[in-house]
C-alpha positions as CSV (number, residue, x, y, z in Angstrom):
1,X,-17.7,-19.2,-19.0
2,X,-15.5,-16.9,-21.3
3,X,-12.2,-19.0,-22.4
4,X,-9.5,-17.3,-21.0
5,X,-6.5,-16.0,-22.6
6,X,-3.4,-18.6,-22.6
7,X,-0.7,-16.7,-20.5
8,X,2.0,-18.2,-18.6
9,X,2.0,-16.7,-15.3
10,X,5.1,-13.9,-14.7
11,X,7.0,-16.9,-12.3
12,X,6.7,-20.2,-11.4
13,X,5.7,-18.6,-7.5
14,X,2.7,-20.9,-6.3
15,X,1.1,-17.5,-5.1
16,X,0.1,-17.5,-9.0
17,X,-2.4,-20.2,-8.7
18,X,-4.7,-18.3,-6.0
19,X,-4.2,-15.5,-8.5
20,X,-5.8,-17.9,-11.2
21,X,-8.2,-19.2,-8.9
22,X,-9.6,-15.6,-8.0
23,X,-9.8,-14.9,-12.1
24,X,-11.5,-18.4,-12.5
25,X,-14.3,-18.1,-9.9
26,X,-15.2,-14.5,-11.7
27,X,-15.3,-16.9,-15.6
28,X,-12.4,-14.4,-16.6
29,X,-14.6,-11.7,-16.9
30,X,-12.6,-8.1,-17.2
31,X,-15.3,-7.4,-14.4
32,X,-12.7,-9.5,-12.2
33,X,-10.2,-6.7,-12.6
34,X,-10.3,-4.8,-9.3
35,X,-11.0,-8.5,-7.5
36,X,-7.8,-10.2,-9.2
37,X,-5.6,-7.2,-8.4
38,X,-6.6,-7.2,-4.8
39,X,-5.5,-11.1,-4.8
40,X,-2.2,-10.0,-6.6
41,X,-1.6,-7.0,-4.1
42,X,-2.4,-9.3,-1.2
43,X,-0.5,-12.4,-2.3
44,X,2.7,-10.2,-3.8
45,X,2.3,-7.2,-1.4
46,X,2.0,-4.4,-4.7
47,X,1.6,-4.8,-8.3
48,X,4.6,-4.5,-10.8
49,X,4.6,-4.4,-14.6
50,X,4.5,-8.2,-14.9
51,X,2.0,-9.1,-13.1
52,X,-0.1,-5.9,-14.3
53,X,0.5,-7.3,-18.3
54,X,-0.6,-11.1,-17.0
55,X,-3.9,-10.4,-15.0
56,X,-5.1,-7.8,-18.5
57,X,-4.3,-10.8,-20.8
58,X,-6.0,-13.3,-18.7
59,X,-8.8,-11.1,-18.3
60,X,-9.1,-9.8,-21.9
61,X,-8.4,-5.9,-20.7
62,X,-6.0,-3.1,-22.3
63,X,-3.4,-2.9,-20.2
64,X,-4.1,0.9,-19.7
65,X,-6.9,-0.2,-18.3
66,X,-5.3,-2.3,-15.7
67,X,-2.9,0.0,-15.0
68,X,-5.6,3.0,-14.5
69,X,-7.3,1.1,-12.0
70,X,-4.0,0.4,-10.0
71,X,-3.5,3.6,-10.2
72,X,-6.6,5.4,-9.6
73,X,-7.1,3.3,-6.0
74,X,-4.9,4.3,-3.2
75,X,-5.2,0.4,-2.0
76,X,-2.5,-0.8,-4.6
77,X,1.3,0.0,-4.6
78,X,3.2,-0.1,-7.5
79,X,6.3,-0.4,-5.2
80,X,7.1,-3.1,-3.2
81,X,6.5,-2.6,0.5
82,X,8.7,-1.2,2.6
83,X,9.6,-2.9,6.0
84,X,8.1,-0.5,8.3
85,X,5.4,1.8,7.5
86,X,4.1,5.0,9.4
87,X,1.0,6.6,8.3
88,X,0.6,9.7,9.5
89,X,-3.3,10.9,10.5
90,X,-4.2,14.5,8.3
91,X,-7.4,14.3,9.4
92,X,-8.9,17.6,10.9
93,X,-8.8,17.0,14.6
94,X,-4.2,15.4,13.9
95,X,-4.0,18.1,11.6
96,X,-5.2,20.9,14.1
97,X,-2.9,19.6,16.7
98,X,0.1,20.1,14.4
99,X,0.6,15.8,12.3
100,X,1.3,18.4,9.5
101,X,4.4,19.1,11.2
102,X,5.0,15.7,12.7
103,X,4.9,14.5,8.7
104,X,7.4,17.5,8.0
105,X,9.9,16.2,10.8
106,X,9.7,12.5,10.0
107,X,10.5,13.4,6.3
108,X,13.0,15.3,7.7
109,X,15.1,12.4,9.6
110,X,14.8,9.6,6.8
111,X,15.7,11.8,3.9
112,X,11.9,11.4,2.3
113,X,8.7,12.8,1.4
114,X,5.6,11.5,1.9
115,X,4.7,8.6,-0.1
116,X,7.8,7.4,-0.7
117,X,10.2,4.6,0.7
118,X,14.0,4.8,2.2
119,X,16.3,3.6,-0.3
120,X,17.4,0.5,1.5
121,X,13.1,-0.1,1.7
122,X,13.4,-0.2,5.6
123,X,10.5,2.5,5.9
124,X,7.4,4.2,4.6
125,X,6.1,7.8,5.3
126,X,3.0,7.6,4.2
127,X,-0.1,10.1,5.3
128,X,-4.2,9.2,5.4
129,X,-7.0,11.9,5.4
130,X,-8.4,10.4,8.8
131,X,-7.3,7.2,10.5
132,X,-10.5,7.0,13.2
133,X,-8.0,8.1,16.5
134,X,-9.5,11.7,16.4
135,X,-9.9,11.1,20.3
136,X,-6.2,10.6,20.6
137,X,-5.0,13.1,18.0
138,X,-3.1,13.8,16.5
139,X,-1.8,10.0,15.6
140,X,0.1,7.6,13.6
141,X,-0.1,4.0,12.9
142,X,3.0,2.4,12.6
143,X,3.2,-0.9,11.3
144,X,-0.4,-1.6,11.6
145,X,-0.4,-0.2,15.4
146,X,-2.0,3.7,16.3
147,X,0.1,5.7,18.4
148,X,-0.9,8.9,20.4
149,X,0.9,11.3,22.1
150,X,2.7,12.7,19.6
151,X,3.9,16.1,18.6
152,X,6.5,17.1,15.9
153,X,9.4,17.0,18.4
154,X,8.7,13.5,20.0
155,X,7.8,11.8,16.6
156,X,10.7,10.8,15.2
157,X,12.1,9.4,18.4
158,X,8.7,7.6,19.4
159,X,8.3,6.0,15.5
160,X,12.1,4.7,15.8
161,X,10.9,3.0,19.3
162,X,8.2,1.2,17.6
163,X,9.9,-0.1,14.7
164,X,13.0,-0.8,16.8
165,X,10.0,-2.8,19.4
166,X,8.7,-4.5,16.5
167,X,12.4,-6.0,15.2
């Protein structure tokens, strides 16, 4: 096993120490990056600059390394997580039946664009190239739950239903 680098963890949060575990069951191997960053992502809910530095020293990496794979994979967020996200479906089949618009509108009514977060971190617009409701297009999933039935002038009012159901 590789002798890892000595680096005190960014916090004294016990999330650290599943964060060591993943790097220690991969013998701190820079081939643990994309592993450890998924147990960073899940345990923190996105990567920031601290704990980017801590898992490249740990695993021996340049830091523009592990900051090009964060980067380069859609999965991680260099943000933290909004309370309320709504991924809008650009698939083919959503697109056809006007989610283009439907994104438009939303961004429209919280004062974003897509990928971005409301400044009080409340919501996310985000968009995805299919979510798999091509039978119900065009859809959304917000917070982790797909909604049909929606066109560009019902979207807005049907997202603030769901997130207002889900407080």
């Amino acid at each position: 096993m590789v002798r890892p680098v000595e680096v005190a963890p960014p916090s004294d949060d016990k999330r650290w120490r599943i964060i060591n575990a993943t790097m220690r069951r991969y013998g701190y191997k820079p081939h643990a990056l994309i592993e450890t960053l998924h147990a960073v992502q899940e345990a923190f809910g996105f990567l920031d600059d601290a704990s980017l530095s801590f898992v490249a020293q740990r695993l021996n990496v340049p830091m523009s390394k592990a900051y090009g794979v964060a980067t380069f994979y859609h999965f991680f967020s260099l943000k933290p997580p909004a309370r309320h996200n709504c991924v809008i479906c650009l698939g083919t089949a959503c697109y056809i039946k006007g989610s283009d618009q439907m994104l438009k509108s939303l961004g429209e009514a919280y004062g974003i664009e897509e990928g971005e977060i409301t400044p009080d971190s409340e919501f996310a617009l985000l968009s995805a190239r299919c979510v798999g409701g091509c039978g119900q297009a065009p859809v959304a999933v917000v917070d982790g739950e797909v909604v049909s039935g929606l066109t560009p002038d019902n979207v807005v009012a049907m997202v603030r239903e769901k997130i207002n159901h889900a407080s």
